[in-house]
N, C-alpha and C positions, 0 to 999 in steps of 0.2 A: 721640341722646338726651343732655339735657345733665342730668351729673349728678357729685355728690360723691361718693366713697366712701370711706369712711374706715374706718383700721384698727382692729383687737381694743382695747378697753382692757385693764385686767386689774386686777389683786389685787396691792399693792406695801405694804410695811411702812413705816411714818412713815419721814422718812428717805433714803427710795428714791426711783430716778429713773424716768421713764418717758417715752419719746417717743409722742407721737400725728401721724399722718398722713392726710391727705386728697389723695388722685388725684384730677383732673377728669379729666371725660372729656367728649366733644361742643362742647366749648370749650377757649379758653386761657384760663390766672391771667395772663398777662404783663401786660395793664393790668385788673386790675382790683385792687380794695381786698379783703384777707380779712382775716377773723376766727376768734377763738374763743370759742361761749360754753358756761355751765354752767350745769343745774338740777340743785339737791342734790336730795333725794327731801322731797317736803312743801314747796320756795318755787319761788319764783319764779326766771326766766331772769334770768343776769347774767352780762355781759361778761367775757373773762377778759383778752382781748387782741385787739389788730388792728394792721394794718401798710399805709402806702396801695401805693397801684399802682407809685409810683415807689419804694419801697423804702425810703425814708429819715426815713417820718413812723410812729413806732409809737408804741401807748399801752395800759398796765397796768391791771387792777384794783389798787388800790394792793396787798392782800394779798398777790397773787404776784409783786410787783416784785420783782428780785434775784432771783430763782427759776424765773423762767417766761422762755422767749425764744420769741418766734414767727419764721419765716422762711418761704422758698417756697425750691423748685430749679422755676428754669424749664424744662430739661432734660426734668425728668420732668413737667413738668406735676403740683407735688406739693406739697403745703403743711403745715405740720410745728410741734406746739409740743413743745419742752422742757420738761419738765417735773421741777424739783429738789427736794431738800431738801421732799418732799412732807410734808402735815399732815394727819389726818383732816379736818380740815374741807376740804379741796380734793375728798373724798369727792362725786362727782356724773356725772349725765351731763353729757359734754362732745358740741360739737358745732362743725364746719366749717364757716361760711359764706362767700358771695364777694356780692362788689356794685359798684356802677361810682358814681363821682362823676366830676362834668366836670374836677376840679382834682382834679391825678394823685398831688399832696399831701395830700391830706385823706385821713383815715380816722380812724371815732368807733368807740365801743361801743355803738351803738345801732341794736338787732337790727334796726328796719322800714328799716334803711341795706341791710341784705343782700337779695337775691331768690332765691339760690341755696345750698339748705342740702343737709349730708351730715348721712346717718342718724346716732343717737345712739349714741354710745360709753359703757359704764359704765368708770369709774375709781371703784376703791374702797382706800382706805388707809387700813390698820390700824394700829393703837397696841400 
């Protein structure tokens, strides 16, 4: 069964840092493109981050630039955002996708790019 799972969010004070992770399982991340995205409570999905297959092409929502890093360990078959200097508005569920482009360089924020989502995570940060 091919599938994401992805860790606890939690409750972190502005400020605070928190790592989110997502295990695959039934497949490898090693070529493909992932992501991160968020819906606060009441909009719409948006991009937070992605990174392509080959490693070296990533891209920010501008907000969490400087504060957000996304990576994988191919090891664990594991994919990982950092998460800094949090804001209440960063307040949302977060969510783990993966996707394949034939250029191993390419990866967008643009959710119909992914085919493979892990469940939603709340992140919520208080002021």
């Amino acid at each position: 069964q091919v599938q994401l799972v992805a860790s606890v969010g939690g409750l972190v004070q502005a400020g605070g840092s928190l790592r989110l992770s997502c295990t695959a399982s039934g497949f490898t991340l090693d070529h493909s493109a992932i992501g991160w995205f968020r819906q606060p409570s009441g909009k719409e999905r948006e991009g937070v981050s992605c990174i392509s297959s080959s490693d070296d092409i990533t891209d920010y929502k501008d907000s969490v630039k400087g504060r957000f890093t996304i990576s994988r360990d191919k090891a664990k078959n594991t994919m990982y955002l950092q998460m800094n200097s949090l804001k209440p508005e960063d307040t949302a569920v977060y969510h783990c996708a993966m996707g394949y482009y034939t250029d191993s360089r390419r990866a967008r924020l643009v959710a119909n790019d992914y085919d493979t989502w892990g469940q939603g995570t709340q992140v919520t940060v208080s002021s």
